[in-house]
C-alpha positions in Angstrom: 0.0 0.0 0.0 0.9 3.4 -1.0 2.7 5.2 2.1 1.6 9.0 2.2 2.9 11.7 4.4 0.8 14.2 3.2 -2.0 15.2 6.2 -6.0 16.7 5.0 -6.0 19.9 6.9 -8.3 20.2 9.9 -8.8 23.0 11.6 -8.5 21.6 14.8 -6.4 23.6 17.3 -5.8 21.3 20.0 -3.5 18.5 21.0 -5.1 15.2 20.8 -1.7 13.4 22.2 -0.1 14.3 25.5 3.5 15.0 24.1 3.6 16.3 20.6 2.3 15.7 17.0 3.4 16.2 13.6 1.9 17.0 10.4 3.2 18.1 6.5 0.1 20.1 4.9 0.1 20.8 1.2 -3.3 22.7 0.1 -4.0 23.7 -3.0 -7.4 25.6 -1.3 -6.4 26.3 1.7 -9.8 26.8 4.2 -8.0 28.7 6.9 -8.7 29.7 10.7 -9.7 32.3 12.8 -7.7 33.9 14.9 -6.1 31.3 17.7 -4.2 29.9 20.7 -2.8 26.9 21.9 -2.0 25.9 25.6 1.5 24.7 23.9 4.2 25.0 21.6 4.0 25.9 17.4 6.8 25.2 15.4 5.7 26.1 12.0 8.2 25.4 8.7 7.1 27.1 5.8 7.9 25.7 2.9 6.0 27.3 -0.1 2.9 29.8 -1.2 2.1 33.4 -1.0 1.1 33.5 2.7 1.7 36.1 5.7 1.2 34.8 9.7 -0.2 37.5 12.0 1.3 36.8 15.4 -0.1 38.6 18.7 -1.7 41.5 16.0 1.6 41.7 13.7 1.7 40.8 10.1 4.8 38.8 8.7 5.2 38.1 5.5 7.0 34.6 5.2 9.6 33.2 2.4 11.0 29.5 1.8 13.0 28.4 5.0 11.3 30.4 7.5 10.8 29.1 10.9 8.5 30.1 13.0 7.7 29.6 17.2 4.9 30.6 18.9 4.4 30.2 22.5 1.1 28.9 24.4 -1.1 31.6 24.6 0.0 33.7 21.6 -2.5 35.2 19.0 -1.7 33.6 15.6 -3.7 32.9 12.0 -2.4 32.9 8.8 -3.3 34.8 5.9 -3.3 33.8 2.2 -2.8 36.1 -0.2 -3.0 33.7 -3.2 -4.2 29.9 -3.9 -1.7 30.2 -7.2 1.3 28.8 -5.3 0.4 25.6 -2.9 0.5 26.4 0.3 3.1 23.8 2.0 4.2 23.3 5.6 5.1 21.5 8.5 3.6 22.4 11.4 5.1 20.5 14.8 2.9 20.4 18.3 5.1 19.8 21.2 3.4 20.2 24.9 4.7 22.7 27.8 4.7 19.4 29.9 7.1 17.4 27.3 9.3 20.3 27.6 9.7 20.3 31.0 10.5 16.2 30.7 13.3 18.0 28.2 14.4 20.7 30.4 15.6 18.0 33.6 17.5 16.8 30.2 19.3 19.6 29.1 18.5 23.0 29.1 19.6 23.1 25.2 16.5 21.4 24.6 14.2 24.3 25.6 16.4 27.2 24.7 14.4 28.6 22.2 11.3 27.8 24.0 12.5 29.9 26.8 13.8 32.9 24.2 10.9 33.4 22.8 8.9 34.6 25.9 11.7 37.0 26.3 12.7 38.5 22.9 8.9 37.8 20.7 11.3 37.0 18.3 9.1 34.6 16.3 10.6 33.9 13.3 14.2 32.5 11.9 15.3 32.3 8.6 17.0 29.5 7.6 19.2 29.0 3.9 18.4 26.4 1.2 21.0 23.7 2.9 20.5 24.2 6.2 16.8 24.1 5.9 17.2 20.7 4.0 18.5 19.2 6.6 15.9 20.4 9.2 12.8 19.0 6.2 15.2 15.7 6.1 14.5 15.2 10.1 10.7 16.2 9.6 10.0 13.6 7.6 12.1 11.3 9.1 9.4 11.8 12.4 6.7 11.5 10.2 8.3 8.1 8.5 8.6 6.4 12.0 5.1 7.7 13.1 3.5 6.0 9.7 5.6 2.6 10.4 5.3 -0.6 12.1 8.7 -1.4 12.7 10.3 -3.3 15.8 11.2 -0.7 18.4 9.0 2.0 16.7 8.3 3.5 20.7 11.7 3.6 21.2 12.7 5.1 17.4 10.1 7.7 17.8 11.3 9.3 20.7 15.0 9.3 19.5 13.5 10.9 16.5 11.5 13.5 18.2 13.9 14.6 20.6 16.3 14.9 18.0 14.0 17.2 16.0 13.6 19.4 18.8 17.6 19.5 19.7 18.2 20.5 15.7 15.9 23.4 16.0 17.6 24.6 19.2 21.1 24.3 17.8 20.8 25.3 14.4 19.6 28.5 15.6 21.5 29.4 18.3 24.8 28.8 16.2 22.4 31.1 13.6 22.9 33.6 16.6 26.1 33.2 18.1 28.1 32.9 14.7 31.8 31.8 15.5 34.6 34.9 15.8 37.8 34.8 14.0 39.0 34.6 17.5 37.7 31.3 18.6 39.3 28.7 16.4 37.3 25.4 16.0 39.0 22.1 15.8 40.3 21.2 12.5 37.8 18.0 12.3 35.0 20.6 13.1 36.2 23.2 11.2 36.0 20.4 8.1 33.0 19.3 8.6 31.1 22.8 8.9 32.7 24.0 5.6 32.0 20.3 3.9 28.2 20.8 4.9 28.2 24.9 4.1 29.2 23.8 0.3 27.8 20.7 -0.4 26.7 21.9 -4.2 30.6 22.9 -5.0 33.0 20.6 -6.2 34.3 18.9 -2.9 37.7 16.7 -3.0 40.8 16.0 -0.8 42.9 18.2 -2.7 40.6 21.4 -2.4 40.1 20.8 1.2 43.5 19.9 1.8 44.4 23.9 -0.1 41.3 24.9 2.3 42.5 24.3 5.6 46.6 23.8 4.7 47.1 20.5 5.5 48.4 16.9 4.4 45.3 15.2 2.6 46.4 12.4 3.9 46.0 14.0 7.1 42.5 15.0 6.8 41.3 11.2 5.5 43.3 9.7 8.9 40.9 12.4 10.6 37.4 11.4 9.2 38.6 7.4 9.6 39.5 8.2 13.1 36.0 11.0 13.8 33.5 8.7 12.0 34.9 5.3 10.7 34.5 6.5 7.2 36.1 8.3 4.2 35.9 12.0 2.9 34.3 10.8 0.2 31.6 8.6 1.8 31.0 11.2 4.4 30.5 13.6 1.5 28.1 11.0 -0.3 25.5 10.4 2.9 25.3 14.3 2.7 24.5 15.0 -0.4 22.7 12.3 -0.6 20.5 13.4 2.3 19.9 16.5 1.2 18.7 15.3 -2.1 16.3 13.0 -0.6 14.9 15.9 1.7 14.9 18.0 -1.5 13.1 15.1 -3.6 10.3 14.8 -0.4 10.1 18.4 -0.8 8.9 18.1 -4.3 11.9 19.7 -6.2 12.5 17.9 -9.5 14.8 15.0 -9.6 16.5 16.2 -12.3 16.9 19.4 -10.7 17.9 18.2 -6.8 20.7 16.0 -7.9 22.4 19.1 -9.2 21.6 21.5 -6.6 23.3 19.0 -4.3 26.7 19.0 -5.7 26.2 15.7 -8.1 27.9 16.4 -11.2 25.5 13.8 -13.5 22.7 12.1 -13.4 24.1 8.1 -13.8 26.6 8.6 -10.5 23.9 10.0 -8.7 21.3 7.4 -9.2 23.5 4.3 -8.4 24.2 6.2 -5.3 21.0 7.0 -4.7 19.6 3.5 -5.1 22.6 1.8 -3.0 21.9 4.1 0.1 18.2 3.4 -0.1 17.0 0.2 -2.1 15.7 2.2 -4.8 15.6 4.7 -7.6 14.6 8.5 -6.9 11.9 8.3 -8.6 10.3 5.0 -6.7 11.4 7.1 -3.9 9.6 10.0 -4.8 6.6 7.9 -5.8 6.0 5.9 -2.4 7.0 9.3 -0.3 5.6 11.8 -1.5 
């Protein structure tokens, strides 16, 4: 049977689990809702359409890769300005009491949560790479919540809590971008330029001119970091973001590119080795 992740809008506002739920809306005629508010947490990831979200009375017009958090109790509806463009978006549910479970965690977990009641800084902007690998772990949730696979409990919360540490991380590193004065690790320093230029040309010898070192000395580094080679690290990435791309509804023939695959042959036999199948099966029981 045909798995879909797709969810029919409903204009329920209210939890019907206890910790969190999920959804990936694409409307073509979108219904709407009044003006609301929830007793817990709204992330919302826009991903297309010609929409604005009034938040506690002000309008914001949104773009591809915008994230947005709003806080229990907040004023919120969103506005659509035209049914041209589909109107495409995740919207994530998580409770103030699972947050709390988070928070005797790790306060990471619930830094933004805890921001936002400060600053009413609703809304983070994301770029096409970054928010590709945010869409990858959406739907990685939503695949688990749709499965019946051993350990699915178990899977699920790994999944979820994940999710929730991403958001955090992503944008507080969005926030507190790294001086000139406070030098990463070489490893760390690789793998953050690797993963800001994943549609370049990416070899041993470029990175080796990069960071002015032995390329030998960079491959004894990613064996030693992650059991596996530059160029297989660089593979599951690109490979990643095409699949999130590809779930996303960008064109095969135009996400293969976009993620630093030079032709179409390489990229399939990749494709289909990491994941039993071609991109277009893929895209065909996904999305």
């Amino acid at each position: 049977m045909k798995k879909n992740l797709q969810t029919t809008f409903s204009t329920r506002q209210y939890m019907l689990s206890r910790d969190y739920e999920i959804y990936y809306y694409n409307d073509s005629n979108f219904c709407g809702v009044t003006s609301h508010a929830h007793n817990y947490y709204e992330f919302y990831l826009f991903l297309e359409g010609d929409v604005s979200i009034n938040i506690d009375g002000d309008i914001h017009p949104l773009k591809n890769g915008d994230v947005i958090l709003i806080p229990p109790n907040v004023p919120h509806y969103a506005l659509i300005h035209s049914e041209k463009i589909p109107y495409r978006r995740f919207v994530f549910w998580i409770s103030k009491e699972y947050c709390n479970q988070l928070l005797e965690l790790s306060p990471d977990y619930v830094y933004l949560m805890q921001q936002v009641t400060v600053t009413k800084k609703y809304i983070h902007h994301y770029d096409i790479i970054a928010f590709n690998a945010l869409q990858s772990k959406a739907f990685r949730l939503i695949e688990e919540i749709h499965s019946e696979r051993f350990g699915k409990a178990a899977k699920l919360s790994l999944c979820v809590n994940d999710l929730i540490l991403h958001l955090n991380r992503s944008i507080y590193e969005m926030e507190h971008p790294q001086t000139p004065h406070e030098e990463l690790s070489l490893y760390q320093n690789l793998i953050q330029y690797i993963e800001r230029h994943l549609d370049e040309e990416l070899t041993l010898d470029r990175l080796a001119g990069r960071f002015y070192v032995s390329k030998y000395h960079i491959a004894h580094i990613f064996k030693e970091n992650l059991g596996l080679s530059v160029h297989q690290y660089i593979m599951k990435k690109r490979l990643a973001m095409c699949q999130a791309a590809i779930l996303s509804n960008t064109n095969i023939s135009e996400a293969y590119l976009l993620c630093g695959f030079k032709d179409y042959s390489s990229f399939f036999r990749a494709f289909k080795r990491e994941y039993g199948m071609s991109p277009k099966e893929y895209k065909e029981l996904f999305s």
